[in-house]
Residue frames relative to the residue before (quaternion, step in Angstrom):
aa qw qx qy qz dx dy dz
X 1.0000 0.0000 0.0000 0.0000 0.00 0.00 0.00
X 0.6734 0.4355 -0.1958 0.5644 3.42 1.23 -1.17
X 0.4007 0.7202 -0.4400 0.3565 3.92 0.91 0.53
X 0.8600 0.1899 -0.1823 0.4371 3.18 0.42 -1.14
X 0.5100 0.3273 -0.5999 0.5224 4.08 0.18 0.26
X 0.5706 0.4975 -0.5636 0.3305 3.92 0.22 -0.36
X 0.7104 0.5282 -0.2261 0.4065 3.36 0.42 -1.26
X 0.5853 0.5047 -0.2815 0.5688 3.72 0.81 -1.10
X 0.4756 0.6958 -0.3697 0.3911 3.92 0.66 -0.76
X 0.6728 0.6265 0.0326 0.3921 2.59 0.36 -2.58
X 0.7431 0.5281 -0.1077 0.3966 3.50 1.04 -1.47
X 0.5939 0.5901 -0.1017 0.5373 3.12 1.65 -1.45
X 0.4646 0.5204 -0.4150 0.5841 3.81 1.49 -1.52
X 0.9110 0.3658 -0.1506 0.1162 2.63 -0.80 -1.51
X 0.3745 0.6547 -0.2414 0.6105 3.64 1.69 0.07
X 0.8267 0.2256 -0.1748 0.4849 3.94 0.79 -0.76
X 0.6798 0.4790 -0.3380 0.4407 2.86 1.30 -0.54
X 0.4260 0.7311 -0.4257 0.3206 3.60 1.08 0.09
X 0.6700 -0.5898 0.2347 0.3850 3.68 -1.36 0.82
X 0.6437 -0.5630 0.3965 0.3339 3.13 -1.24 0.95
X 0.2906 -0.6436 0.5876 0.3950 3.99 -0.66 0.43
X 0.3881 -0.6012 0.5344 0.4498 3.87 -1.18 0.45
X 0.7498 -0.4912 0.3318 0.2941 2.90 -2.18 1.23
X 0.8433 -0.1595 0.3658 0.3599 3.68 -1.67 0.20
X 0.8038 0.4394 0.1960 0.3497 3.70 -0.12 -0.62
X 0.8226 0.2561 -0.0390 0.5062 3.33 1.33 -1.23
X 0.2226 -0.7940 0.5105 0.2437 3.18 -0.38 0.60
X 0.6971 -0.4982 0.3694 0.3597 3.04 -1.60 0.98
X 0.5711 -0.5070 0.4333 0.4786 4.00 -1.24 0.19
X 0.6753 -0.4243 0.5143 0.3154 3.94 -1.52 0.63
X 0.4345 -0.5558 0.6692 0.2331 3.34 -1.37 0.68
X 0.7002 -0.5669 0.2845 0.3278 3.45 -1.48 1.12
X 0.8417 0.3791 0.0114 0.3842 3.10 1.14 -1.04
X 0.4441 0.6621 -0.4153 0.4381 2.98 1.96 0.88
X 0.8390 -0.3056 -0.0622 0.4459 3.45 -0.91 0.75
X 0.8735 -0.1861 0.1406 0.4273 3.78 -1.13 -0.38
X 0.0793 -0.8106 0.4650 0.3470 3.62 -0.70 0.42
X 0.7166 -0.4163 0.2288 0.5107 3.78 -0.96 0.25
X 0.5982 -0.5408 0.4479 0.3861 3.27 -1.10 -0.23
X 0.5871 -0.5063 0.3493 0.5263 3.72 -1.27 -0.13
X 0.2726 -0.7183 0.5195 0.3739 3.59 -0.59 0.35
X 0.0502 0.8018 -0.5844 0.1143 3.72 -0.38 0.19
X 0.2805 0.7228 -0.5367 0.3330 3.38 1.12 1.28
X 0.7684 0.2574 -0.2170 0.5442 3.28 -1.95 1.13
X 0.3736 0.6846 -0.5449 0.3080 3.77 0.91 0.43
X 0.2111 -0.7096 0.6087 0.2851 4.15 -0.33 0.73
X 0.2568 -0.8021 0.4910 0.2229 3.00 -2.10 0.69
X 0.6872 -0.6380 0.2353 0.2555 2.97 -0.70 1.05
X 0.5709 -0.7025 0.2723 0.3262 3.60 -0.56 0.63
X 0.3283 0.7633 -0.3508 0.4319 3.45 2.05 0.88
X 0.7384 0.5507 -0.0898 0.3788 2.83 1.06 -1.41
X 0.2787 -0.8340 0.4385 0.1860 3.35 -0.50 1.50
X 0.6640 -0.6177 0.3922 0.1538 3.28 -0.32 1.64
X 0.7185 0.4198 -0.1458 0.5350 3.13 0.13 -1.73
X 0.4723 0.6214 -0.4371 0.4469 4.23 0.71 -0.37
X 0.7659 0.4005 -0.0290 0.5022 3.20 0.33 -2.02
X 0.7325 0.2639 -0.3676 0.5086 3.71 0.79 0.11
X 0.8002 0.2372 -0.3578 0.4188 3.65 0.32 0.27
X 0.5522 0.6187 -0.4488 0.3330 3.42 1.04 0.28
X 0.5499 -0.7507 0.3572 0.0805 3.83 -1.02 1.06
X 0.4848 -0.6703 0.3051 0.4718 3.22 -0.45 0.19
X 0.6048 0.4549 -0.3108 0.5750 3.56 -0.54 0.65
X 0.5578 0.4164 -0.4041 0.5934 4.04 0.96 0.23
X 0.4418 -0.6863 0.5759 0.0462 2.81 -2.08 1.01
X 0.0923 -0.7361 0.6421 0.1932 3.51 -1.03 0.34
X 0.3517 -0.5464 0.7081 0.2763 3.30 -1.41 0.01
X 0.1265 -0.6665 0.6934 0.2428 3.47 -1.80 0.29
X 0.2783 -0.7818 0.5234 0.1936 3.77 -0.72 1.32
X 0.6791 0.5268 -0.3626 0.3602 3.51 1.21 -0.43
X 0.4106 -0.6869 0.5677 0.1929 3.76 -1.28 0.51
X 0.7034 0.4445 -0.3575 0.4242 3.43 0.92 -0.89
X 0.8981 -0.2832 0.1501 0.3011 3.19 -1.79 -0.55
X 0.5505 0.5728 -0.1795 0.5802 3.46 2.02 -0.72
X 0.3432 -0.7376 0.5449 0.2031 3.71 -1.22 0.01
X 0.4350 -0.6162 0.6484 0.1028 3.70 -1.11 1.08
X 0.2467 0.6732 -0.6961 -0.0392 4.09 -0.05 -0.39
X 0.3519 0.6260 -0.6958 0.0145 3.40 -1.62 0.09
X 0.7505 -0.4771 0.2855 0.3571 3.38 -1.39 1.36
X 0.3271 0.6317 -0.7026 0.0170 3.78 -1.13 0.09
X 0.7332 -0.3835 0.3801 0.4134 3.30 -1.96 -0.29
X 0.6260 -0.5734 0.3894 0.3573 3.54 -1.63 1.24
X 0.0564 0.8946 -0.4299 0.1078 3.96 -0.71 0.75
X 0.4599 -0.5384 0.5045 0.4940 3.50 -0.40 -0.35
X 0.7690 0.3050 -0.2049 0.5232 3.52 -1.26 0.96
X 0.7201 0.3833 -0.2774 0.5076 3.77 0.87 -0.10
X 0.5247 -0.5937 0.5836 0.1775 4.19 -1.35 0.43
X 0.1530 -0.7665 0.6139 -0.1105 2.96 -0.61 1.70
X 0.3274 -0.8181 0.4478 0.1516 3.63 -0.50 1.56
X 0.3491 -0.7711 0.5314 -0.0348 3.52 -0.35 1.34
X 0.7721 -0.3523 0.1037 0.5186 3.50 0.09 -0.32
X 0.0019 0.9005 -0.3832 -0.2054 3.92 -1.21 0.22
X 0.3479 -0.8358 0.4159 0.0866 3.01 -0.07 1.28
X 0.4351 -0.6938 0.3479 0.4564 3.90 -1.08 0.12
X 0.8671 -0.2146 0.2182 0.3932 3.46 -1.58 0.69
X 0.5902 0.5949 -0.3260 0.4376 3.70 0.89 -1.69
X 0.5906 0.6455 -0.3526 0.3319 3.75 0.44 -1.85
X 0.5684 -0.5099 0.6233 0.1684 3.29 -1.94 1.62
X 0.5736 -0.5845 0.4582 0.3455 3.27 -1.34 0.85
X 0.5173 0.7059 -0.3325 0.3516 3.25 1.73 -1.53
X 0.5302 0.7452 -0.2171 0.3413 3.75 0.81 -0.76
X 0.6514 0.5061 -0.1331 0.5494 3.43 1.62 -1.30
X 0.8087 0.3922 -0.2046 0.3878 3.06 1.07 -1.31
X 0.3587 0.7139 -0.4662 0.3799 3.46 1.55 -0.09
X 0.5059 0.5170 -0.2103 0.6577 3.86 1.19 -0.59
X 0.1244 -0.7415 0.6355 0.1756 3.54 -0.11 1.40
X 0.6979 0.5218 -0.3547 0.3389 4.01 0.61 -0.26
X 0.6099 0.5308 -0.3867 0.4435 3.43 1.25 0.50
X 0.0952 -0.7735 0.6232 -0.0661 3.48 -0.64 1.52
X 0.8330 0.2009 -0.1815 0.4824 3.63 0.61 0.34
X 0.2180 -0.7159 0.6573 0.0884 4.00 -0.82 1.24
X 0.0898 0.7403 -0.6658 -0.0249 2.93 -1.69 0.37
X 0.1919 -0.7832 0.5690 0.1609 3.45 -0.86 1.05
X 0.0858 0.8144 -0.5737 -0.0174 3.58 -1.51 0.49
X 0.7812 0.2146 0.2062 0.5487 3.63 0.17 0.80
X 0.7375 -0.2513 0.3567 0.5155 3.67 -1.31 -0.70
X 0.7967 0.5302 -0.1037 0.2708 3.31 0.57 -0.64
X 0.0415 0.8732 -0.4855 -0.0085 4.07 -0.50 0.59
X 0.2116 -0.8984 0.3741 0.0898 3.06 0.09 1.99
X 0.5326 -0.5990 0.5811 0.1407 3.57 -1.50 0.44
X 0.1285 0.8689 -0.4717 0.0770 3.58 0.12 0.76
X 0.1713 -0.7783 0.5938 0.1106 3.40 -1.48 0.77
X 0.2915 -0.6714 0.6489 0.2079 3.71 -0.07 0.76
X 0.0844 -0.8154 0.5724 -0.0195 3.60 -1.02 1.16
X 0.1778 -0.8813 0.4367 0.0325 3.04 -0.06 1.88
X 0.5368 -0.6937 0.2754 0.3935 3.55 -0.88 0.42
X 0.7420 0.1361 -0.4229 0.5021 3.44 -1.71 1.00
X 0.6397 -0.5843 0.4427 0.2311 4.03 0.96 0.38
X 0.5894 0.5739 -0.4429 0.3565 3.42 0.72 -0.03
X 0.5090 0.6189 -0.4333 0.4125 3.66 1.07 -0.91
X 0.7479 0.4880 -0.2195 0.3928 3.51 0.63 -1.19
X 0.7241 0.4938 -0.4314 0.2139 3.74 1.28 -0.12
X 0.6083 -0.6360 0.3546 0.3159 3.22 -1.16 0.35
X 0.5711 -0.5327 0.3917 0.4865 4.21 -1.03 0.56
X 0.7015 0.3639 -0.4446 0.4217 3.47 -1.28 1.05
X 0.6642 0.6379 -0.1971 0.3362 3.29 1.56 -0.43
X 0.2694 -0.8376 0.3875 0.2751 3.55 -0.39 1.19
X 0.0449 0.7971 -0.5681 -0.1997 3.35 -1.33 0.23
X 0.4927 -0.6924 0.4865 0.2028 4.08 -0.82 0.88
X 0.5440 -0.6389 0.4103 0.3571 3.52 -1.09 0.53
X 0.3878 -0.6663 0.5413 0.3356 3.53 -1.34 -0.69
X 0.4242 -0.5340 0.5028 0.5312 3.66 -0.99 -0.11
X 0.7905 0.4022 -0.2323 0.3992 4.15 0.93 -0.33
X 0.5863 -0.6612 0.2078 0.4194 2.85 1.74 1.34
X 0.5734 0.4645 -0.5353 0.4109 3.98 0.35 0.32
X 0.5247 -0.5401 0.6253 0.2049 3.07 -1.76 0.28
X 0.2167 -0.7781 0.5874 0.0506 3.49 -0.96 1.21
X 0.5032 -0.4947 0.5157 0.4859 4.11 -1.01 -0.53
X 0.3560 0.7593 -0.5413 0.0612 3.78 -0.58 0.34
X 0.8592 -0.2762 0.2831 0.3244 3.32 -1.32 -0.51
X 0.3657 -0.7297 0.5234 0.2446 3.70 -0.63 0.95
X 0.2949 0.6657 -0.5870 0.3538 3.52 0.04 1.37
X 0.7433 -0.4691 0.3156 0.3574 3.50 -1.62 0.57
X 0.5635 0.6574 -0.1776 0.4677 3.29 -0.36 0.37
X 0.6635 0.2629 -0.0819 0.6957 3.79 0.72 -1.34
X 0.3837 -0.7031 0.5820 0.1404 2.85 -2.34 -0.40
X 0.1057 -0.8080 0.5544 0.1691 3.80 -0.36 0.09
X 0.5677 -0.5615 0.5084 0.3224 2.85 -1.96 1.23
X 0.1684 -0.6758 0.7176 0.0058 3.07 -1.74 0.80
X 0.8416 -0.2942 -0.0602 0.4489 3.21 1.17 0.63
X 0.3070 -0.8210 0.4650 0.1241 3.88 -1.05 0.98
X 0.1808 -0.7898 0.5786 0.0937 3.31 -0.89 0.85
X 0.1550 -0.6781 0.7019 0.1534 3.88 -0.56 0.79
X 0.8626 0.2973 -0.2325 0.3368 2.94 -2.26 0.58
X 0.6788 0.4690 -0.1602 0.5418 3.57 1.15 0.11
X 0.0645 -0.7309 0.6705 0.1098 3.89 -1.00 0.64
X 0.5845 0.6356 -0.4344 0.2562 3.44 0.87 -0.43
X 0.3772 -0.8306 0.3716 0.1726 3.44 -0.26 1.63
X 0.5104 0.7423 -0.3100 0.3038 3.71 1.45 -0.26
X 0.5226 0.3584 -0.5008 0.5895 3.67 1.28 -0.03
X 0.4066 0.7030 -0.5282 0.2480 2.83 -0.29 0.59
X 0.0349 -0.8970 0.3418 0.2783 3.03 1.63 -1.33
X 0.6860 -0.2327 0.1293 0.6772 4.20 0.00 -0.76
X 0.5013 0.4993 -0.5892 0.3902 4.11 0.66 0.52
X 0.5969 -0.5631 0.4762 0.3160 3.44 -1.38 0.17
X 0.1925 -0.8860 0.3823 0.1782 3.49 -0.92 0.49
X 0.1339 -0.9389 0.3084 0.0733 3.35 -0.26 0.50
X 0.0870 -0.9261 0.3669 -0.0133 3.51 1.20 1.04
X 0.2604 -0.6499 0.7136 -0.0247 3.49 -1.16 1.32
X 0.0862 -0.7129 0.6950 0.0378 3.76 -0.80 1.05
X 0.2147 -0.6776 0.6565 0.2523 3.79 -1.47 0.23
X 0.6005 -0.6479 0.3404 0.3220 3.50 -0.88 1.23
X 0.8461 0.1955 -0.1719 0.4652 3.73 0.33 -0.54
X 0.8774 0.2197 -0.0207 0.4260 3.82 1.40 -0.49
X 0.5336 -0.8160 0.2175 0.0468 2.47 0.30 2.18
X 0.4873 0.5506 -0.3669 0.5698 4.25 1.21 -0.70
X 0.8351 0.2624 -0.2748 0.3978 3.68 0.29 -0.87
X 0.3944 0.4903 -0.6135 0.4771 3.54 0.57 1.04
X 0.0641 -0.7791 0.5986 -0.1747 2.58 -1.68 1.46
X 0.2840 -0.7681 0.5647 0.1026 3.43 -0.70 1.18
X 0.1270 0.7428 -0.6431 -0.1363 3.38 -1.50 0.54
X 0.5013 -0.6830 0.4948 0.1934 3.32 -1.09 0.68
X 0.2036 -0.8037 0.5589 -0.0161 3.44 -0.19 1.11
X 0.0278 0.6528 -0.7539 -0.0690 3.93 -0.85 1.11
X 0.7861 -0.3322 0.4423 0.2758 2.77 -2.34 0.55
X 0.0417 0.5820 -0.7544 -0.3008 3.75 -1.16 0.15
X 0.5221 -0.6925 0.4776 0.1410 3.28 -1.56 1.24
X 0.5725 -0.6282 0.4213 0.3165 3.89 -0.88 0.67
């Protein structure tokens, strides 16, 4: 007897408590696998009292740094441009929106020092980590994926996922995951579709 207003209750609960619809105006969050996601944001990071200063103030755009440190803090000091090393993109003054870096779809890493707010590019190896969605890349004969030419045969990104190895957003595209050895945000999945013949 006491079954059914219980249930109907239950019915009513569960009716309000359901997900808010997004507001007027807003759109609902992106599907995993819809274009690029932002970079890490890793503004206002302080540098540590490793870091040779004097590097980060006279070095140009288009110089490299190395990071010697593993832990949670950064080491920078100038070296040659390479895999595995931060390529300075643009520098702007201290004052400057983080938003500013990311306008630069190839910056995946900020740094502040001083007068200054650097633009970084974390340069992964053979260059693919670093490419952007629409971009093509070609197999190897040693199974990796290089940057090449949008032609039968290869594959373009159809979409990038920072901060993540987990090759399943992907969904039925191929994944193709670039890890950074000590800092885990700058791993980055792209999803790689067939280009058909």
């Amino acid at each position: 007897m006491f079954i059914w207003p219980i249930a109907g209750a239950l019915l009513v609960a569960a009716v309000l408590l359901r997900a808010p619809e997004p507001a007027p105006g807003h759109a609902a969050p992106p599907a995993a696998t819809t274009q690029t996601a932002l970079p890490p944001k890793h503004a206002g990071e302080p540098i540590p009292a490793t870091t040779a200063v004097d590097d980060l103030r006279r070095a140009r755009v288009g110089a490299c740094f190395q990071d010697l440190s593993t832990g949670p803090s950064h080491d920078f000091t100038l070296a040659d441009c390479a895999d595995g090393t931060y390529e300075l993109l643009r520098r702007l003054p201290a004052s400057a929106e983080s938003e500013a870096c990311w306008a630069d779809d190839r910056a995946n890493w900020l740094l502040r020092s001083g007068d200054s707010t650097l633009c970084l590019r974390y340069r992964y190896p053979n260059g693919t980590g670093n490419l952007a969605v629409g971009s093509c890349v070609i197999p190897t004969a040693a199974g990796d994926a290089i940057p090449g030419r949008c032609k039968p045969g290869g594959f373009t990104v159809s979409a990038k996922h920072y901060g993540t190895t987990n090759g399943d957003k992907c969904g039925k595209d191929i994944p193709s995951i670039h890890t950074h050895p000590t800092r885990s945000e700058l791993s980055v999945v792209l999803c790689l579709r067939p280009i058909p013949a």
